[in-house]
N, C-alpha and C positions, 0 to 999 in steps of 0.2 A: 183704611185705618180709622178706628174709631176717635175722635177728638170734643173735647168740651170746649168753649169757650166762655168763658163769662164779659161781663158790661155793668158798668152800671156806678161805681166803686166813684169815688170821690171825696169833699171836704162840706161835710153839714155845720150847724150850729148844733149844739145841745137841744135835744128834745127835739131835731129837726127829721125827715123823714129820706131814706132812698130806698128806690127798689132797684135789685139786683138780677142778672137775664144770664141764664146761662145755653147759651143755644148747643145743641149736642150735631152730629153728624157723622156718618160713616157709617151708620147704622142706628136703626132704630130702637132708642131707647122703652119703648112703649111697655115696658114688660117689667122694668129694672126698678129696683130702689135709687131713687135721686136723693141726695144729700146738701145740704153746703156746713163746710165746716171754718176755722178760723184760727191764725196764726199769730197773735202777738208777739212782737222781739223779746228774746229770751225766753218763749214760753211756747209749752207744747202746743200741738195742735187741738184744736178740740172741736165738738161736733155742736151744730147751733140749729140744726132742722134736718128733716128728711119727710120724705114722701113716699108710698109705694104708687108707682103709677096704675098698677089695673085694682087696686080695689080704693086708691083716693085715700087712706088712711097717714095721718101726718104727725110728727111728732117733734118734739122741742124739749132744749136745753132749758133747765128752770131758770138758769139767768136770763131768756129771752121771751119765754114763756110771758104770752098775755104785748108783745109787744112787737112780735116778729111773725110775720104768715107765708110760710112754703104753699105755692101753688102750681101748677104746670096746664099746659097746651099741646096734650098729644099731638094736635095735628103741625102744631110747628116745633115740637120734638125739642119744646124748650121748656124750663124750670124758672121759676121765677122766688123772689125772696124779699120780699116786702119787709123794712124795717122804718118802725114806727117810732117815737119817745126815744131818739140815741141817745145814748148817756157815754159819758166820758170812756168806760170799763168796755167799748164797744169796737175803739179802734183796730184794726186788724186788716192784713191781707186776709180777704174770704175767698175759700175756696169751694168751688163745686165738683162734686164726682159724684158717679158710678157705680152700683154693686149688682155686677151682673149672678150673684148666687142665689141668691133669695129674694121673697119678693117682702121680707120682711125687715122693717127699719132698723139696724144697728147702728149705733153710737160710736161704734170702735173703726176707726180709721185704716187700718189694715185690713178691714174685709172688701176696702173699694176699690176697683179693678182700673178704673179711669179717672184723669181726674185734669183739672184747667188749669189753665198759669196763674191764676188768682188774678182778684182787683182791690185794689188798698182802698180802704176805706177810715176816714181821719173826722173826728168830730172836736170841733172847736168847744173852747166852754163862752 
């Protein structure tokens, strides 16, 4: 059974930095659009990067745009998520997942097949 897991999540200062690991397993992702998306309480979920893993091409939320970098490590079949400048509007369980259909980045949360128990992520002002 195919599983994600993420790491990484924790308590920055304003403007501080974490990156986020989502290690995959059960199968190899090497083919798949990787995603990580984001949950604030009371609020839908919403999509903050994605990657296609065989042609490298990445894409971003304009609220994180210029401050957030999806990147991945085929051979350790993990995703990574670099967040740079946190800003208060950042808090969130972040989630990663999966879209095994295309190898094309979608925004829309219901095209991902897989997906992690999230890691909360809290920034102080």
């Amino acid at each position: 059974q195919a599983q994600l897991v993420e790491s990484g999540g924790g308590l920055v200062q304003a403007g501080g930095s974490l990156r986020l690991s989502c290690a995959a397993s059960g199968r190899t992702f090497s083919t798949y659009v990787m995603g990580w998306f984001r949950q604030a309480p009371g609020k839908e979920r919403e999509f903050v990067a994605g990657i296609s893993w065989n042609i490298g091409s990445s894409y971003y939320a304009d609220s994180v745009k210029g401050r957030f970098t999806i990147s991945r490590d085929n051979a350790k079949n993990t995703v990574y998520l670099q967040m740079n400048s946190l800003k208060a509007e950042d808090p969130a369980v972040y989630y990663c997942a999966a879209d095994l259909a295309t190898i094309v980045v979608v925004p829309n949360p219901v095209e991902y097949d897989y997906w992690g128990q999230g890691t909360q992520v809290t920034v102080s002002s």
